[in-house]
N, C-alpha and C positions, 0 to 999 in steps of 0.2 A: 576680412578685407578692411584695409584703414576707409575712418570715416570720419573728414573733416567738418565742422559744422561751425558758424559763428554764433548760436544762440539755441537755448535750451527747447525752446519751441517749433525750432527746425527737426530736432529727432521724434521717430515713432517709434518708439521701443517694440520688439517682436519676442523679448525677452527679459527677464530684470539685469539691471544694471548695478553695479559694484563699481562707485565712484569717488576718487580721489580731485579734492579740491585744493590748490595754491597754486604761486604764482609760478614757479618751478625755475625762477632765473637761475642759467647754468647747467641748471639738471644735474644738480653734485651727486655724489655716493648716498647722501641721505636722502633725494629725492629717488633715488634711483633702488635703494632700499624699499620705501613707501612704493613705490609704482609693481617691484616684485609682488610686495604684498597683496595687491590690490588682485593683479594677474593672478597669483595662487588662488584667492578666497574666489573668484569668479568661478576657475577650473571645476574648483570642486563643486559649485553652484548650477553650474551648465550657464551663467550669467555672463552677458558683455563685461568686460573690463575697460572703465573710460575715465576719462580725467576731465576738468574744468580747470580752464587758465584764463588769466586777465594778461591783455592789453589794452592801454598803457598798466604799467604797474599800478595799482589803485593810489601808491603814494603821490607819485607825477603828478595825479589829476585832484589830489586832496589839499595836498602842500604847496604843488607849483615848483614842483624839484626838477631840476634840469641839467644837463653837463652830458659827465661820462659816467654813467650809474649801471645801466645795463651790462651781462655779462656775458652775453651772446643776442645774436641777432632774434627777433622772432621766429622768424621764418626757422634759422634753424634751433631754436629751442622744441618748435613743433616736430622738427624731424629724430630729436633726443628722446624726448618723450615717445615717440611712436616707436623707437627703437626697443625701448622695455617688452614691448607685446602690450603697447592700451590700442585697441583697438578702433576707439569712439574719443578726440577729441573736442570737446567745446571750447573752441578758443572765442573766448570771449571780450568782447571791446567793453573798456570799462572808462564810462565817458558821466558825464554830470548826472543823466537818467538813470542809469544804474548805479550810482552812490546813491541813491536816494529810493531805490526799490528794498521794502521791507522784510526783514528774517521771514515769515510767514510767509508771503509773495514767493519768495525764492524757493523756499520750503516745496510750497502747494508745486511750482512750476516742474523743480526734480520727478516730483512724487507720480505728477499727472505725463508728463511725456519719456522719461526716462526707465520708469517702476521701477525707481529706490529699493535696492533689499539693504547697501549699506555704503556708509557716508564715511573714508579714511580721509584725513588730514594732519598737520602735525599743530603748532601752536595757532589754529587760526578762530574767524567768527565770520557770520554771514550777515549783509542787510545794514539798514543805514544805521549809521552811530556803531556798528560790531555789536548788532540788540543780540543777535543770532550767535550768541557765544554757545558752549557745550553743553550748559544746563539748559537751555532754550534747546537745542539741536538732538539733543536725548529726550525731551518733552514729548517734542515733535515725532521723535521715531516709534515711541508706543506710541503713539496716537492712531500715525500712517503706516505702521508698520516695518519699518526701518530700524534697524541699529548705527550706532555712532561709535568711528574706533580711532582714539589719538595714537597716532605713532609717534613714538617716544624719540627724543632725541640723536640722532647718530652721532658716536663720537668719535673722533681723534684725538686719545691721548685722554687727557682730562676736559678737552673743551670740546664744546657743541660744532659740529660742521654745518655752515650757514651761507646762504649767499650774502650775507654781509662782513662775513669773515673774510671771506674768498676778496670780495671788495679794499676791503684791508690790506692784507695780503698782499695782493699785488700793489695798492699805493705805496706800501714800504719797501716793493721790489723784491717782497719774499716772492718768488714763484716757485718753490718749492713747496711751500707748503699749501698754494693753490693746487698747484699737481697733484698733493696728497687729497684734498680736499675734494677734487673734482675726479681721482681717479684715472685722469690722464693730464697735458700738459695744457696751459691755459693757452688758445689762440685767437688768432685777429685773422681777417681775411680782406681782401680789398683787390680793388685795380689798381695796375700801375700807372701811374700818371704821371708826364715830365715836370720833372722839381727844374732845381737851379743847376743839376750837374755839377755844381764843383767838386763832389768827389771824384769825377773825371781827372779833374785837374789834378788831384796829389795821388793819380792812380790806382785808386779805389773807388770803383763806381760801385754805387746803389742805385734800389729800386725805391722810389719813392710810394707805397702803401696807401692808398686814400681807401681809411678806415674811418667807419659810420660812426658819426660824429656823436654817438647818444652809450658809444661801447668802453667800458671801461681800459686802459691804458696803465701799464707798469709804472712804476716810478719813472719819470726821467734818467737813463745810463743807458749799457751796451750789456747787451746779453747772448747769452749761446742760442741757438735758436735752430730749429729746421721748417723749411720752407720748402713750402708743397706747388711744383707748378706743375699742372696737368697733370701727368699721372706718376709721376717721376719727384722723389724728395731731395734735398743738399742740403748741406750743413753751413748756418751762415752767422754772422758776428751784425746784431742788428740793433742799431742804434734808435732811443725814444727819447726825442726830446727838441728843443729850441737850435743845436748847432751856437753854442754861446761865442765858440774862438770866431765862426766868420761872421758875427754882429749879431746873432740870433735868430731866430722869429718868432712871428706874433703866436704861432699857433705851434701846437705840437705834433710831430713829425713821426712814424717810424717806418726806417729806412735800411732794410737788411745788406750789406755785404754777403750778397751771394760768394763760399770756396768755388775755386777750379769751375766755373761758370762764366763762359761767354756767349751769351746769347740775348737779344734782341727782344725782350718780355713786355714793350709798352703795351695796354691795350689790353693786357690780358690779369684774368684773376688768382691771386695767389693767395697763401693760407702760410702764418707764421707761428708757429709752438714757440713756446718761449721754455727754455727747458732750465736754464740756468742765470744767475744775476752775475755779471765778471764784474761790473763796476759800477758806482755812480757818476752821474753827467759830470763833467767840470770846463772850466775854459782854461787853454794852454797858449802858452804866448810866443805865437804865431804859426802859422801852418807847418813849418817842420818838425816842432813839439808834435804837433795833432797826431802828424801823417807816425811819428816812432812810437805816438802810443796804440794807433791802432794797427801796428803791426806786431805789438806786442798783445793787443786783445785777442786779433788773432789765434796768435799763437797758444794763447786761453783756450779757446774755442777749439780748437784743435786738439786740444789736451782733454776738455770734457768731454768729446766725445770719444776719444779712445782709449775713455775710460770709463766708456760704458753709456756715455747719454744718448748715444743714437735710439737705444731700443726703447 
């Protein structure tokens, strides 16, 4: 049975535990790699299989980073991760007191409520200033009894799969090789909220998306997309970006063209794949440029999917 917990002091172990430590944004193929791992070595243990995640990212609360950095919500970062088979959660809040709690502190905390048999992670360190690197962390394991086991890089191709790739990636509007990256297609989810409507006006109405302002966003353009309302998917041509031909705006928008979709979605929550890049943003001079090219994005959209993007 999943067992969510905000703090290493809240578990009583009734067995030892086989624990997997980072941050897990996205929960790509290499996280999701390491989290098998973790599951198999318990199996064979008769051991809990559990993870340890920080929120905020420990960088937010070091550097003072803010925007669109994240690449999934928390919440469901926790529901990816429980999906591998971890069965023990410590989503952990990582706030000024804990940057400043020490590699040994953390150590002894594992050891005494968890009963460590073994510590997976990939490039990381424990404890304030990262004292708690893997010579420090293999110290500690003969000491306490524990071992310590780096999992080695996942790759794609010749490069390392990363959530800061993944970050990349979609800033340049590749989502494709986010998709590869993450193993499925990269999405946003939000309520609909009434915008300005003028795509009313030129006939193409959208849903305007109010997506969590901390979640990373594609490049600005139009892209192939499917879109999940309740329990039912469509294929829809959804634009990210300012709207520059009708003056712009301040902030950035993404705002699907649902296909063959009439219906009445304010209010309600949807979920947007971004499957394909058709184009980058541009301004066109004046509404009936806009309205001919997004009938020809469309017609894009249209085309990647029957040629296989739906699946």
């Amino acid at each position: 049975m999943l067992e969510i917990v905000s703090g290493i002091d809240e578990v009583t172990a009734d067995r030892p535990t086989v624990l997997a430590i980072g941050v897990f944004d996205g929960v790509h193929r290499g996280h999701e790699a390491l989290l098998a791992e973790v599951v198999r070595s318990a199996e064979k243990q008769n051991a809990r299989p559990a993870a340890l995640t920080f929120y905020p990212n420990p960088r937010e609360v070091i550097s003072g980073k803010i925007g669109r950095y994240y690449l999934t919500s928390f919440e469901e970062r926790l529901q990816r991760i429980a999906a591998q088979g971890i069965d023990l959660i410590i989503a952990h809040p990582f706030d000024e007191a804990v940057r400043h709690i020490r590699a040994a502190e953390f150590v002894r905390q594992m050891v005494a409520h968890l009963r460590l048999c073994e510590l997976w992670g990939g490039n990381f360190s424990l404890g304030y200033q990262r004292e708690g690197d893997i010579d420090f962390l293999s110290a500690q394991g003969q000491q306490y009894g524990f071992s310590v086991n780096l999992f080695r890089p996942f790759m794609a191709g010749t490069e390392r799969i990363s959530s800061s790739r993944i970050r990349h990636s979609l800033q340049a509007g590749d989502v494709a090789d986010a998709t590869w990256c993450l193993g499925k297609p990269y999405s946003v989810a939000g309520e609909v909220i009434l915008g300005k409507q003028l795509g009313r006006t030129i006939g193409v109405p959208t849903a305007n998306v109010a997506v969590w302002e901390k979640q990373v966003l594609p490049k600005n353009g139009v892209y192939a997309t499917r879109v999940t309302v309740g329990d039912e998917s469509y294929i829809a041509a959804t634009n990210v970006g300012i709207k520059p031909t009708i003056g712009g705006e301040n902030q950035v928008s993404v705002e699907p063209h649902i296909l063959d979709f009439n219906r009445d979605i304010y209010g309600e929550t949807v979920r947007v794949e971004f499957i394909a890049h058709v184009r980058d943003e541009q301004k066109f001079d004046g509404l009936p440029a806009l309205k001919a090219q997004i009938v020809s994005d469309i017609a894009t959209v249209r085309s990647v999917f029957s040629n296989g993007g739906w699946s």
